[in-house]
C-alpha positions as CSV (number, residue, x, y, z in Angstrom):
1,X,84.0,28.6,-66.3
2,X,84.4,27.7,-70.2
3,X,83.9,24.3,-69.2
4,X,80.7,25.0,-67.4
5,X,79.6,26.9,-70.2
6,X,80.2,24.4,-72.7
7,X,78.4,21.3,-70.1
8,X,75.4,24.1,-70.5
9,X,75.5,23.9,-74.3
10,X,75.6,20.1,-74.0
11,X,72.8,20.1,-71.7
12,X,70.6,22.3,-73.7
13,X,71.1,20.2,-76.7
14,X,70.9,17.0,-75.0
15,X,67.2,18.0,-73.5
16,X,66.3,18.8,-77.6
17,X,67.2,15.2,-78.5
18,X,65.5,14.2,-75.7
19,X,62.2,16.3,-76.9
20,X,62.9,14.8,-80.1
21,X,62.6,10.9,-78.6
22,X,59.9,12.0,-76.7
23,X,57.6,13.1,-79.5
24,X,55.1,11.2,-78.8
25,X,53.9,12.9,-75.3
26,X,52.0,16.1,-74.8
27,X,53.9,19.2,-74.1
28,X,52.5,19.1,-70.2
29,X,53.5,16.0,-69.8
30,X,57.9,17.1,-70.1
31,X,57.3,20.4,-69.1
32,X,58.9,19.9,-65.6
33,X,61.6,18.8,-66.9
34,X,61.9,21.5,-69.5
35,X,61.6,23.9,-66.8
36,X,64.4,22.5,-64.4
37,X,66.6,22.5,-67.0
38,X,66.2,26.4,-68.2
39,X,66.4,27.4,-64.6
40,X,69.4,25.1,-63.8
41,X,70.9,26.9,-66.9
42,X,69.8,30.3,-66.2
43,X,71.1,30.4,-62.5
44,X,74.1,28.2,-64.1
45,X,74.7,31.6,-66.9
46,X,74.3,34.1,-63.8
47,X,77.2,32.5,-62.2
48,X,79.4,32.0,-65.2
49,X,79.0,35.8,-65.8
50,X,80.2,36.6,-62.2
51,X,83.3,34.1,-62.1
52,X,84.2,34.4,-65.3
53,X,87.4,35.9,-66.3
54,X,87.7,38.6,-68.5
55,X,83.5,39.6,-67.7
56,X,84.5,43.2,-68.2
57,X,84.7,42.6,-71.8
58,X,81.2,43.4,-72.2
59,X,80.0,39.9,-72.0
60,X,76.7,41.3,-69.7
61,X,74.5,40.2,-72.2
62,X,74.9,36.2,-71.0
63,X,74.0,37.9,-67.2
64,X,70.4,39.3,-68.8
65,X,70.1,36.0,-71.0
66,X,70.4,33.5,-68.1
67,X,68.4,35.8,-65.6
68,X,65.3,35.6,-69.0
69,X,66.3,31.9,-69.2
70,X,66.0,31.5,-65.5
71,X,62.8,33.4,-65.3
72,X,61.0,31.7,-68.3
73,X,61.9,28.2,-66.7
74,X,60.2,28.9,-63.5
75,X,57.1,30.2,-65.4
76,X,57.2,26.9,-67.3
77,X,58.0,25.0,-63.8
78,X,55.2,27.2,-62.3
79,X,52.5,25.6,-65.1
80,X,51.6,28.9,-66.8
81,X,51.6,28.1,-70.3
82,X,47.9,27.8,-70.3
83,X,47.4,25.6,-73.9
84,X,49.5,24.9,-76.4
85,X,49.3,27.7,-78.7
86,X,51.2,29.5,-76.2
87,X,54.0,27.1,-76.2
88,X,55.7,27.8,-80.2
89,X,55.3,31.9,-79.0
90,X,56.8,31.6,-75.5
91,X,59.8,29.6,-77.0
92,X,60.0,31.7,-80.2
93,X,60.4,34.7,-77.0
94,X,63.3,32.9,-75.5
95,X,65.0,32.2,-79.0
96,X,64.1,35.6,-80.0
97,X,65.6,37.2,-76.7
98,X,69.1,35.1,-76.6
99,X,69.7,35.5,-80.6
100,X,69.4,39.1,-80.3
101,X,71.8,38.9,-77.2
102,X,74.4,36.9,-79.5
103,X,74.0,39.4,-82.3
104,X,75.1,42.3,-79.6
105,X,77.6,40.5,-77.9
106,X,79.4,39.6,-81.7
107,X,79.1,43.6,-82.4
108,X,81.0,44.2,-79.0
109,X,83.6,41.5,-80.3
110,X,83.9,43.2,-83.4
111,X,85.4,46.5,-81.8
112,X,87.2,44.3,-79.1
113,X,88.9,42.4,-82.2
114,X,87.8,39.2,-81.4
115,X,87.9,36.6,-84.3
116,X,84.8,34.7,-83.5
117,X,82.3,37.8,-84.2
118,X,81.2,36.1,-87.4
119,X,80.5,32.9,-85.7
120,X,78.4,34.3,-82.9
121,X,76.4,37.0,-85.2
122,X,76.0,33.6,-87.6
123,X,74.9,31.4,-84.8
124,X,72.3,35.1,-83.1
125,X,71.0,35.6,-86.9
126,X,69.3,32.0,-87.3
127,X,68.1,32.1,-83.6
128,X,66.4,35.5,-83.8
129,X,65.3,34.3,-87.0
130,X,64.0,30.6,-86.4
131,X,62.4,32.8,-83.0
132,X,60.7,35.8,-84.8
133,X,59.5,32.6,-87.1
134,X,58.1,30.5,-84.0
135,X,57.0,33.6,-81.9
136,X,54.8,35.4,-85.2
137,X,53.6,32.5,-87.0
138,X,51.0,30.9,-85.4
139,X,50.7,27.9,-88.1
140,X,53.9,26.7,-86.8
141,X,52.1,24.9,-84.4
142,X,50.1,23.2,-87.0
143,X,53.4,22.3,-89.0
144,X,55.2,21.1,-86.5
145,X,54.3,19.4,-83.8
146,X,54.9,21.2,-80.5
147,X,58.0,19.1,-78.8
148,X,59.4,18.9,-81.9
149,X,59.4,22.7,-82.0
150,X,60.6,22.8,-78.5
151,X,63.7,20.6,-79.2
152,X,64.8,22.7,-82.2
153,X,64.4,25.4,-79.7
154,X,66.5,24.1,-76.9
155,X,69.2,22.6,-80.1
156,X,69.3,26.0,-81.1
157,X,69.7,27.5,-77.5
158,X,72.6,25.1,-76.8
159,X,74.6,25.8,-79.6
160,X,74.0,29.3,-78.6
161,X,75.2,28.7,-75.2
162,X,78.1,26.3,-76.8
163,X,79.5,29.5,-78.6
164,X,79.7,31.3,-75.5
165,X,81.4,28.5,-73.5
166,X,84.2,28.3,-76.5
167,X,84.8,31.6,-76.9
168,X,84.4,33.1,-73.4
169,X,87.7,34.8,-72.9
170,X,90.5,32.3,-70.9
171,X,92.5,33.7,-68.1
172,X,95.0,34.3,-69.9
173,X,93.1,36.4,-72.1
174,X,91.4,38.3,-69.7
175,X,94.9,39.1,-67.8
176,X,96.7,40.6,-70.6
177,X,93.6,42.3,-71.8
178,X,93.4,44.2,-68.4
179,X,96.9,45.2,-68.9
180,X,96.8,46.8,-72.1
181,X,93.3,48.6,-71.3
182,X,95.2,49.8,-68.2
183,X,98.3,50.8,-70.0
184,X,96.1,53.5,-72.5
């Protein structure tokens, strides 16, 4: 499942370079393929929760954040960002969303003694941050142009997802954590 996790991350950031080379084309114009690829990672989260070992761990938040992912693609898929404007504060939603998911989930890996707590609250401050930025500031869309926006969006999302896939807990992990719980 870590590998899946991290081909998620990949994928993410791969579609930001690919809004990046694609700057030149209005928003409607890759929003199919935007949406695809947040449901395909969405539904692709949902099932990395469920297989994943170790999901006890309180790792639910990446089951809410692909289910929101999931959701917000097929609203994108289903055409309902009516103009543009809408575009910088339905992504700055999403960022929003997932950062504040990493910032929990590092809290939880705080009291489960996890060393990569500082790395995930690092990595849930800037996107809750560059999110409450594109989501309240409606001149964003006047700064930057809209699929750049987007692929600092989805950059950010994949890194987010990237920290997940590297520090989801291995079986190992997950094994002899279940014994030691069990043994209290």
């Amino acid at each position: 499942m870590r590998i899946l996790a991290v081909l998620a991350g990949i994928v993410l950031m791969g579609t930001g370079i690919w809004c990046f080379t694609h700057r030149g084309v209005g928003f409607s114009s890759i929003a199919f393929v935007l949406g695809c690829v947040m449901v395909s990672i969405g539904v692709l989260s949902i099932l990395i929760y469920f297989f994943a070992p170790g999901k006890q761990d309180g790792f639910g938040w990446f089951f809410a954040e692909g289910l929101i992912t999931a959701i917000l693609g097929g609203l994108v898929l289903a055409n309902q960002l009516i103009t543009d404007s809408m575009v910088p504060i339905f992504f700055g939603m999403w960022l929003l969303f997932c950062g504040v998911m990493r910032v929990v989930a590092s809290l939880h890996l705080i009291l489960s003694k996890n060393n990569s707590w500082l790395f995930t609250l690092g990595v849930g401050f800037i996107s809750a941050s560059f999110g409450v930025y594109a989501f309240f500031n409606q001149t964003v869309a006047n700064t930057i142009p809209l699929i750049l926006l987007t692929g600092i969006i989805f950059l950010i999302q994949g890194v987010n997802v990237l920290v997940y896939g590297v520090f989801i807990p291995g079986k190992k992990k997950a094994k002899e954590h279940g014994r030691s719980g069990k043994s209290r």
